[in-house]
N, C-alpha and C positions, 0 to 999 in steps of 0.2 A: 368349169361346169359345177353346176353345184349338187351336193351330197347333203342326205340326212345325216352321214356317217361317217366326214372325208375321210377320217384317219384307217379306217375298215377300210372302206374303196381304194386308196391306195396300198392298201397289205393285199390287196386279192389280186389288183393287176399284178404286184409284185409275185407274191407266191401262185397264183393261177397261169400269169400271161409271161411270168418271166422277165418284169419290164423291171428296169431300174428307177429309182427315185434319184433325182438331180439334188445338187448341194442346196436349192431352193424348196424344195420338198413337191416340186413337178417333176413330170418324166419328159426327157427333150429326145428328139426325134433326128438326128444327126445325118445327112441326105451324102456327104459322102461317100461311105459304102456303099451305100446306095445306087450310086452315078457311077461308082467301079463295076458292079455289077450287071447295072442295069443300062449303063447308059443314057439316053432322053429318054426309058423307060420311068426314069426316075424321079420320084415330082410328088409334091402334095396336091391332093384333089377336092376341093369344093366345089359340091354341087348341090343344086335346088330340085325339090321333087314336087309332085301337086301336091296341091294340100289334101286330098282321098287318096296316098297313095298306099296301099296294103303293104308296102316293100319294107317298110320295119317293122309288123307285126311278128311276135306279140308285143311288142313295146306299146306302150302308150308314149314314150317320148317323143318329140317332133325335129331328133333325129336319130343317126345311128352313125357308130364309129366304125372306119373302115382300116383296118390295121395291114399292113404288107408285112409277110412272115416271110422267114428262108425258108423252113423245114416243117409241112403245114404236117406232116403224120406224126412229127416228135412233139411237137406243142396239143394235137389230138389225145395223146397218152397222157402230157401231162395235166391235160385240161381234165378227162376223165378220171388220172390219178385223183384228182379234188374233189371231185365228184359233180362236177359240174356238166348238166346234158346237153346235146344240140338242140339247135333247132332244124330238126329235118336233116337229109342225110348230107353231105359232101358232095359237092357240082364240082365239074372238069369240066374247062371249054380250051379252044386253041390260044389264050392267052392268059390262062391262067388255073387253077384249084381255088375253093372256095369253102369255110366251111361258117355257123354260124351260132354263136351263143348269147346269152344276159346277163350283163354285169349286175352286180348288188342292187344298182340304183334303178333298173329297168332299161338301160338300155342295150340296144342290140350294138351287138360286135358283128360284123365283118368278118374273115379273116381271109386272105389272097395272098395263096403263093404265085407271084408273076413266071409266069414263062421268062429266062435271061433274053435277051433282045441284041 
């Protein structure tokens, strides 16, 4: 993706999201644990929305990243530790917690604690 600022945006997913930086200086997404946990819950997902869809607002980007967390109330704290606000409160559905913020760059985050499976 691109950044006015990469080297800030990846210090924020770092210290905001807790995410690691790879020896390539990306962050990689390792699906093992993943598939321990979750079993065929376990998967990366791409998908296509209309082009009017309100579902990443406020973003103006023309998308939004959808992150799968273990522990969506400890990353809530340290999200707020930063200061950084939601958007709108925390949704629970039968497959899952949901909560939602904006990275540096304008784009909306995701975040889904799966129900184990």
């Amino acid at each position: 993706m691109k950044s006015k600022d990469p080297e800030a945006s990846k210090a924020w997913y770092r210290d905001v999201l807790g995410m690691e930086l790879d020896e390539h200086g990306g962050f990689t997404f390792r699906h093992g644990d993943a598939a321990a946990r979750y079993g065929d819950g376990a998967r990366t997902i791409f998908a296509r929305f209309k082009a009017d869809t309100e579902y990443f607002q406020p973003s103006a980007q023309p998308f939004m990243i959808n992150l799968l967390v273990d522990d969506l109330d400890g990353l809530l704290e340290r999200i707020k530790a930063h200061g950084v606000a939601l958007i709108g409160e925390p949704e629970s559905y039968d497959y899952g917690r949901f909560a939602w913020i904006m990275d540096p760059d304008g784009v909306k985050i995701e975040l889904w604690e799966s129900v184990e499976l």
